[in-house]
N, CA, C and O atoms as a GROMACS GRO file, in nm:
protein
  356
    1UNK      N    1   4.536  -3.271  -3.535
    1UNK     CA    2   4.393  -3.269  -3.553
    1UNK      C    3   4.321  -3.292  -3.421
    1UNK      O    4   4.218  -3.231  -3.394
    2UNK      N    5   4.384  -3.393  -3.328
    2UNK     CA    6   4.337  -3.419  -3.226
    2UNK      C    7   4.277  -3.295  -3.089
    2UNK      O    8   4.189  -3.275  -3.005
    3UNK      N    9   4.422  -3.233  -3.160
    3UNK     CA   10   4.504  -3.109  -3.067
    3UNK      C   11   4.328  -3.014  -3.101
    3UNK      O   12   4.226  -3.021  -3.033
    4UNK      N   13   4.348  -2.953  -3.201
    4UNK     CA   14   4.273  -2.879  -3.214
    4UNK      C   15   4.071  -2.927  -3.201
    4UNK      O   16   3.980  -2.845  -3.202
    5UNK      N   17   4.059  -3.058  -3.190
    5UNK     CA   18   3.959  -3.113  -3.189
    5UNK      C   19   3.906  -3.092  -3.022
    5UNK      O   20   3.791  -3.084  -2.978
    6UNK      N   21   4.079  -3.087  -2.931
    6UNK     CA   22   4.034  -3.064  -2.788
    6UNK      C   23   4.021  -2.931  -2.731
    6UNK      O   24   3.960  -2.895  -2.631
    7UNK      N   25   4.124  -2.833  -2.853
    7UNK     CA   26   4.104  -2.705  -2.811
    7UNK      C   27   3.925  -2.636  -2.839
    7UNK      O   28   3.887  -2.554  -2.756
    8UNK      N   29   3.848  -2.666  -2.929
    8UNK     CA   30   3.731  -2.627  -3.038
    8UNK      C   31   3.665  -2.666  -2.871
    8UNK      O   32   3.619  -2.571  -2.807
    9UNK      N   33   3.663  -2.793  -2.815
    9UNK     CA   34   3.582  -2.861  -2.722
    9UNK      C   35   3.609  -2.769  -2.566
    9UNK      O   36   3.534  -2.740  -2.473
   10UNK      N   37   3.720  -2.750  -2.588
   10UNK     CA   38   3.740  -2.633  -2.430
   10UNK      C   39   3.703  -2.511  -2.466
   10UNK      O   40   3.634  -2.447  -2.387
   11UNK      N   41   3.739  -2.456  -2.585
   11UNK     CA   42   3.617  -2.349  -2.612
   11UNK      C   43   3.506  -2.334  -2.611
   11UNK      O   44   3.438  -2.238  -2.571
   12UNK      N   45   3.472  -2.451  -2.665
   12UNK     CA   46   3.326  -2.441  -2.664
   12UNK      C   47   3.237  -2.437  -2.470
   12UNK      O   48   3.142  -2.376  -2.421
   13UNK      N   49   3.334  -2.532  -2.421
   13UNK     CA   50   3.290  -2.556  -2.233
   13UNK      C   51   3.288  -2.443  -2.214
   13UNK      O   52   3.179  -2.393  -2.185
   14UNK      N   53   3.380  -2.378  -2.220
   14UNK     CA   54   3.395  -2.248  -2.141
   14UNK      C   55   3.302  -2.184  -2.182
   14UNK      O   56   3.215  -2.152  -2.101
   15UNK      N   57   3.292  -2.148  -2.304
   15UNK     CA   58   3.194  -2.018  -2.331
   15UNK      C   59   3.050  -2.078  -2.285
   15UNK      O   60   2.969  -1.991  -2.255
   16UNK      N   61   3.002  -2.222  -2.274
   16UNK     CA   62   2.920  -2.292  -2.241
   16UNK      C   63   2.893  -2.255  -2.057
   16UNK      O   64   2.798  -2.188  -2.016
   17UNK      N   65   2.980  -2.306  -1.986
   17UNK     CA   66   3.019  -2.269  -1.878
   17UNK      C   67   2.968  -2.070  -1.813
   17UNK      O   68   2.894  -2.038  -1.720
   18UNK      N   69   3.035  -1.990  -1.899
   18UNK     CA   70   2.982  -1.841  -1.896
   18UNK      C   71   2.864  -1.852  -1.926
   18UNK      O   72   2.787  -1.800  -1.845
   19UNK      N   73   2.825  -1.894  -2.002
   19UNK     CA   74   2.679  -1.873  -2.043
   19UNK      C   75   2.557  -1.930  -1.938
   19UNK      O   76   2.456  -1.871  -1.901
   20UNK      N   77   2.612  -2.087  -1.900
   20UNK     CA   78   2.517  -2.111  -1.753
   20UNK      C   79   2.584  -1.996  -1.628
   20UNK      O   80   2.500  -1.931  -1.565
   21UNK      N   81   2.669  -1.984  -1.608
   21UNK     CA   82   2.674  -1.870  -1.457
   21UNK      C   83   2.591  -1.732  -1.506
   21UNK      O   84   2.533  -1.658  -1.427
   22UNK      N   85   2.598  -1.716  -1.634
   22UNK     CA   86   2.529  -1.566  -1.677
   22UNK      C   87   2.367  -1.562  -1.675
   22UNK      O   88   2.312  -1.459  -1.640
   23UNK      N   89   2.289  -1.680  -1.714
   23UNK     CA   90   2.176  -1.743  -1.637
   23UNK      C   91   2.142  -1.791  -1.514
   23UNK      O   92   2.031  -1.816  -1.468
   24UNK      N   93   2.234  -1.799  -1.474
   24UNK     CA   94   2.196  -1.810  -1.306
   24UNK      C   95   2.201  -1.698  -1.249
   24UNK      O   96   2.117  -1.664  -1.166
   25UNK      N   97   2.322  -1.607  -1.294
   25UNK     CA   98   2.339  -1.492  -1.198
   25UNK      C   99   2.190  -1.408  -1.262
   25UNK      O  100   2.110  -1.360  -1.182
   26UNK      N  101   2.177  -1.402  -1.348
   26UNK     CA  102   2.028  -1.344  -1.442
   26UNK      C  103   1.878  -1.388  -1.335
   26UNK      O  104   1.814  -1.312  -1.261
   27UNK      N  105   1.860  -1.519  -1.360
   27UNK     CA  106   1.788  -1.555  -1.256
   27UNK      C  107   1.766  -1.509  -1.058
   27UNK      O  108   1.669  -1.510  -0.982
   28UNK      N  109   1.916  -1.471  -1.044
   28UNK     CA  110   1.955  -1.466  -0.888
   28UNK      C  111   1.875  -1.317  -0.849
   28UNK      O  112   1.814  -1.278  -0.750
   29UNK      N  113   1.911  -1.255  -0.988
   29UNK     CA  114   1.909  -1.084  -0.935
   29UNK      C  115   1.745  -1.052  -0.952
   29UNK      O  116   1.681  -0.965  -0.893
   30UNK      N  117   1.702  -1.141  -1.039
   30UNK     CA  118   1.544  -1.151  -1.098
   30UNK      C  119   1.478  -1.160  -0.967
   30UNK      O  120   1.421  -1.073  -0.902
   31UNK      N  121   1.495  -1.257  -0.946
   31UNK     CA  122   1.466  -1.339  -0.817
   31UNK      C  123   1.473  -1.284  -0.683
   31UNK      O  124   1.401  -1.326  -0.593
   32UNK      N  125   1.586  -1.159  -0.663
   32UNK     CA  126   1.568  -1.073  -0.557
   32UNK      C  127   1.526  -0.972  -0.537
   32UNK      O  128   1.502  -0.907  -0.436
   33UNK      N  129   1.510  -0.950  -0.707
   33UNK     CA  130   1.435  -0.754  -0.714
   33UNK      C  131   1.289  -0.867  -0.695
   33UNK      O  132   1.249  -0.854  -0.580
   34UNK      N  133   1.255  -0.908  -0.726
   34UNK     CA  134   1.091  -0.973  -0.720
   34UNK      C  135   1.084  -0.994  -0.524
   34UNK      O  136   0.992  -0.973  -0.443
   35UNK      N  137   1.128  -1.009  -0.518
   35UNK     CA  138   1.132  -1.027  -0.355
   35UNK      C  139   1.067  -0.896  -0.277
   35UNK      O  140   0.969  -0.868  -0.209
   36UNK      N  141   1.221  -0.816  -0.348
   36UNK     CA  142   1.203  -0.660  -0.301
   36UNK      C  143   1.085  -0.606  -0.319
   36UNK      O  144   1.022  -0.534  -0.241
   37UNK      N  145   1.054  -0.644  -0.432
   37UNK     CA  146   0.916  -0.563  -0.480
   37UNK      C  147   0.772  -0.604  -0.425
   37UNK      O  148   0.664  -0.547  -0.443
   38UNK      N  149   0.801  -0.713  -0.356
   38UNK     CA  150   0.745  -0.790  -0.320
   38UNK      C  151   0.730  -0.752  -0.152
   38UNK      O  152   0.622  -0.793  -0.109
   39UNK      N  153   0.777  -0.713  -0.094
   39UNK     CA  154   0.817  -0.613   0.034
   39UNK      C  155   0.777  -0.543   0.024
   39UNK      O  156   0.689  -0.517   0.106
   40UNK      N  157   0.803  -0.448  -0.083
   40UNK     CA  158   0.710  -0.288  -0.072
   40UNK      C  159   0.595  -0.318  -0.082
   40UNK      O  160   0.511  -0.301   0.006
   41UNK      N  161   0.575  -0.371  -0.196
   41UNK     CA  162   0.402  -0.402  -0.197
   41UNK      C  163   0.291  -0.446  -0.063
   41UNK      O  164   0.173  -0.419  -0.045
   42UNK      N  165   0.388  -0.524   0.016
   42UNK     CA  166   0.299  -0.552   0.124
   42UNK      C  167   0.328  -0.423   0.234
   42UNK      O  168   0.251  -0.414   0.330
   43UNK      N  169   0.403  -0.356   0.224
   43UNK     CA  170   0.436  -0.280   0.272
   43UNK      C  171   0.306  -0.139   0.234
   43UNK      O  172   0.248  -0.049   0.294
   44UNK      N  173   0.312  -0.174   0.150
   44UNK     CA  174   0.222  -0.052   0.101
   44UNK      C  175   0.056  -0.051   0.080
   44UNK      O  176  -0.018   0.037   0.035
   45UNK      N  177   0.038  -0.142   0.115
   45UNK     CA  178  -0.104  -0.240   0.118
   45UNK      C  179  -0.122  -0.214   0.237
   45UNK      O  180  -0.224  -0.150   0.261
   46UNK      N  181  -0.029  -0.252   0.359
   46UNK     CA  182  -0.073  -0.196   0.487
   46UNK      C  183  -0.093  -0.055   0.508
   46UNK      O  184  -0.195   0.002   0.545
   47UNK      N  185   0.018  -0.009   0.477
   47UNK     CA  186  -0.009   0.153   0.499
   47UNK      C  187  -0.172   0.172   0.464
   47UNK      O  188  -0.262   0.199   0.543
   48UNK      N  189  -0.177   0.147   0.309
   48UNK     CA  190  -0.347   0.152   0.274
   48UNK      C  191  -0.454   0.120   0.371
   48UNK      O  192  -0.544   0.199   0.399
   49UNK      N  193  -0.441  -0.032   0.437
   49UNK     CA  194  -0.507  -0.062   0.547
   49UNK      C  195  -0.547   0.031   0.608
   49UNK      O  196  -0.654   0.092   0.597
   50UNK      N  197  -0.415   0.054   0.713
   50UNK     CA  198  -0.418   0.185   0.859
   50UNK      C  199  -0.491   0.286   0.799
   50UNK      O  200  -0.601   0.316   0.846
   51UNK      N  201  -0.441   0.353   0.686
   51UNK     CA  202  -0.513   0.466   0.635
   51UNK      C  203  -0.643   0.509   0.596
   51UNK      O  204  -0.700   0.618   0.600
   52UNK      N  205  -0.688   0.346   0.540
   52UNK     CA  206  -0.825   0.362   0.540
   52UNK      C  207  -0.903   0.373   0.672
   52UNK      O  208  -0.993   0.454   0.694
   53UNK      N  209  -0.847   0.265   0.770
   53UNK     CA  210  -0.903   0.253   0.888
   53UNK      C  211  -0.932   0.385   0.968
   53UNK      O  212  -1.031   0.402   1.039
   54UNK      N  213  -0.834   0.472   0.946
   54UNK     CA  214  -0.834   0.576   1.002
   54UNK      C  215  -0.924   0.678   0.932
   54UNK      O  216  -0.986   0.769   0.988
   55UNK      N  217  -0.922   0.656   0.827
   55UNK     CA  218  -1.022   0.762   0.777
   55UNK      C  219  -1.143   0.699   0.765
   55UNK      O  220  -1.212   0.761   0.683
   56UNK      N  221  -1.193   0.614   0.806
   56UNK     CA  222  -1.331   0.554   0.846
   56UNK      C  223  -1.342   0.601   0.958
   56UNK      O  224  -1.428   0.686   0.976
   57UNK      N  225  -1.256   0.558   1.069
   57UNK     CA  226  -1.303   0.647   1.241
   57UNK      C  227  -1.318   0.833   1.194
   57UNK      O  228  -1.378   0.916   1.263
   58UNK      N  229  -1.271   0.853   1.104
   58UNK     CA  230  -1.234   1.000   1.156
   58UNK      C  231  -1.395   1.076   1.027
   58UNK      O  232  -1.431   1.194   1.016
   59UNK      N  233  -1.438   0.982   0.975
   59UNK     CA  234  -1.583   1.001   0.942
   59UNK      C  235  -1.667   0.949   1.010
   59UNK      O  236  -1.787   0.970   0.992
   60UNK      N  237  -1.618   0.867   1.106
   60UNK     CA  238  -1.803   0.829   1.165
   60UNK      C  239  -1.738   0.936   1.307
   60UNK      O  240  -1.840   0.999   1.334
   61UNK      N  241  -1.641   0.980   1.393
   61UNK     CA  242  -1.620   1.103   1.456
   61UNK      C  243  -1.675   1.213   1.416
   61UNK      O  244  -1.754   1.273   1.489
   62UNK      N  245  -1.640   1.260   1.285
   62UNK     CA  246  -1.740   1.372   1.196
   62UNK      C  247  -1.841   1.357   1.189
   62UNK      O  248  -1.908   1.454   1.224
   63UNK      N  249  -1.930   1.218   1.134
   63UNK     CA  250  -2.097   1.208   1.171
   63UNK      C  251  -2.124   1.222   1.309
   63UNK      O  252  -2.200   1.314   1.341
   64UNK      N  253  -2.076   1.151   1.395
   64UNK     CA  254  -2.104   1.203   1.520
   64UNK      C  255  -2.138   1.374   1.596
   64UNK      O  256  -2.214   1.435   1.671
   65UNK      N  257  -2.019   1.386   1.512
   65UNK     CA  258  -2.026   1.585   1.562
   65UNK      C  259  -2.106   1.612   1.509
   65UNK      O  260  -2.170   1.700   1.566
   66UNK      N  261  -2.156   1.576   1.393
   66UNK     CA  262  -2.269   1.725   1.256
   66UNK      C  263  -2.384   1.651   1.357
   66UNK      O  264  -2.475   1.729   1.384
   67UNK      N  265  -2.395   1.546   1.404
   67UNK     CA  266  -2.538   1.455   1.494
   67UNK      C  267  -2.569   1.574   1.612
   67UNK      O  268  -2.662   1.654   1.628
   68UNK      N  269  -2.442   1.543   1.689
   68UNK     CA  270  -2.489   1.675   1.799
   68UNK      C  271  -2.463   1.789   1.809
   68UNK      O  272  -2.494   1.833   1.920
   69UNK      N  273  -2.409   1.879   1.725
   69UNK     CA  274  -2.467   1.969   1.645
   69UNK      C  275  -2.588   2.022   1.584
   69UNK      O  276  -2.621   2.140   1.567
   70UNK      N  277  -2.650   1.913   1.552
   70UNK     CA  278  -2.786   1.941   1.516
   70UNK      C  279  -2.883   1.904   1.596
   70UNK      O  280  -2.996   1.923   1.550
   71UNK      N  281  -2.876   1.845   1.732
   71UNK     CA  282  -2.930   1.810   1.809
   71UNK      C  283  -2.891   1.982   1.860
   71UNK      O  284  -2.944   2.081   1.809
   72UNK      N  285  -2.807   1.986   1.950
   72UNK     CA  286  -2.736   2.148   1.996
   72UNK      C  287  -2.852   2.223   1.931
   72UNK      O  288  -2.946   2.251   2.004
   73UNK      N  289  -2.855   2.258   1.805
   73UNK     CA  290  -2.920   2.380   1.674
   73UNK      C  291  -3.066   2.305   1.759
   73UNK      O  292  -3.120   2.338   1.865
   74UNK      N  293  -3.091   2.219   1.684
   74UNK     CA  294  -3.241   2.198   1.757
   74UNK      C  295  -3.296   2.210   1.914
   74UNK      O  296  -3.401   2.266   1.945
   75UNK      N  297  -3.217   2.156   1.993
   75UNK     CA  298  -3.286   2.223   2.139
   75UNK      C  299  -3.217   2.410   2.154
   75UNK      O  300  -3.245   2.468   2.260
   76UNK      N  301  -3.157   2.468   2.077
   76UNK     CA  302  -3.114   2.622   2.068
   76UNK      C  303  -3.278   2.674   2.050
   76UNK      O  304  -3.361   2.717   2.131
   77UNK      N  305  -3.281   2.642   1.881
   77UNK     CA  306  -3.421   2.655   1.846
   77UNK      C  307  -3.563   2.664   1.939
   77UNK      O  308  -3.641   2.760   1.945
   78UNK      N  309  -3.572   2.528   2.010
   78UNK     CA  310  -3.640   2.492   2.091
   78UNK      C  311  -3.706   2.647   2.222
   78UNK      O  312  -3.804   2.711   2.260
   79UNK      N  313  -3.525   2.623   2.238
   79UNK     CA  314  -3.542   2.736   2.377
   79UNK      C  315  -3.541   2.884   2.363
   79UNK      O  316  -3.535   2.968   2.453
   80UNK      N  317  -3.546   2.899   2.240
   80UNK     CA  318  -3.530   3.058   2.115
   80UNK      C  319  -3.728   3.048   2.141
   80UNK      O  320  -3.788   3.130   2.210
   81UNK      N  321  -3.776   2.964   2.087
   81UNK     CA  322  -3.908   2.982   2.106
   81UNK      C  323  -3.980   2.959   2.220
   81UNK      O  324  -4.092   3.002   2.191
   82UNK      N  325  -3.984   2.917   2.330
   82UNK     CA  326  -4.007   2.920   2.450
   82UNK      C  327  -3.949   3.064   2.511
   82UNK      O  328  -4.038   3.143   2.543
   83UNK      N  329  -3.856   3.094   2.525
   83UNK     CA  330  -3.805   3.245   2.550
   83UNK      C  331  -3.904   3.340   2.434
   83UNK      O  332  -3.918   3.458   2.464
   84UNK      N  333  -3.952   3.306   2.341
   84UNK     CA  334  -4.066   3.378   2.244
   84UNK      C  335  -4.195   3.362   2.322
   84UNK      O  336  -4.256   3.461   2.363
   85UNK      N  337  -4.228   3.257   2.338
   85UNK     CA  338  -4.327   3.209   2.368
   85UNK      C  339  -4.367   3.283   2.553
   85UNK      O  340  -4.475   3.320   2.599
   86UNK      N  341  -4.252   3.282   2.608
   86UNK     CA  342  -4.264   3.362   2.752
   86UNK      C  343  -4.285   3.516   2.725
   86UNK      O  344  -4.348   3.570   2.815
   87UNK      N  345  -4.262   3.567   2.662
   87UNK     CA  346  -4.247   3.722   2.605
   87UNK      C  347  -4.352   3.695   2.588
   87UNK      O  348  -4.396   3.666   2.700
   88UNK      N  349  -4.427   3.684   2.517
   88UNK     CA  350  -4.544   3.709   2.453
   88UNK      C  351  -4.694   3.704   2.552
   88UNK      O  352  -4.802   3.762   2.547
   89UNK      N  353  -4.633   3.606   2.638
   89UNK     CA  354  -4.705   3.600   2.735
   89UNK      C  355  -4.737   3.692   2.877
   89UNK      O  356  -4.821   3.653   2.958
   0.00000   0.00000   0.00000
């Protein structure tokens, strides 16, 4: 009776035993994909950063151009009618 009272009790450890390493190792792998994911994400947040940054310069570059451009069109204009304005004269 004894016998089997110690075998029931080492069964029970062991499968006790598997069951905490199977929660830890559960926890371990949890614990490193969260990491990982955790990497890309900042990883990918920057990219966003740069990207925005860059496409903010590369619109106020574009306002800049349509600016003197239309400055350009307006003194064109300007000297379209003065060259009118000499003709006529």
């Amino acid at each position: 009776m004894a016998e089997r009272r110690r075998r029931a009790y080492r069964w029970i450890i062991v499968r006790l035993f598997f069951l905490a390493v199977g929660f830890a190792a559960g926890f371990y792998v949890r614990d490193r994909h969260y990491e990982e994911l955790q990497k890309r994400y900042e990883q990918v947040q920057e990219t966003y950063e740069q990207t925005r940054e860059e496409l903010e310069q590369l619109k106020e570059t574009g306002q800049e151009a349509v600016e003197r451009t239309r400055r350009a069109t307006e003194e064109l204009q300007r000297a379209a009618e003065a060259l009118e304005d000499t003709g006529k004269s």
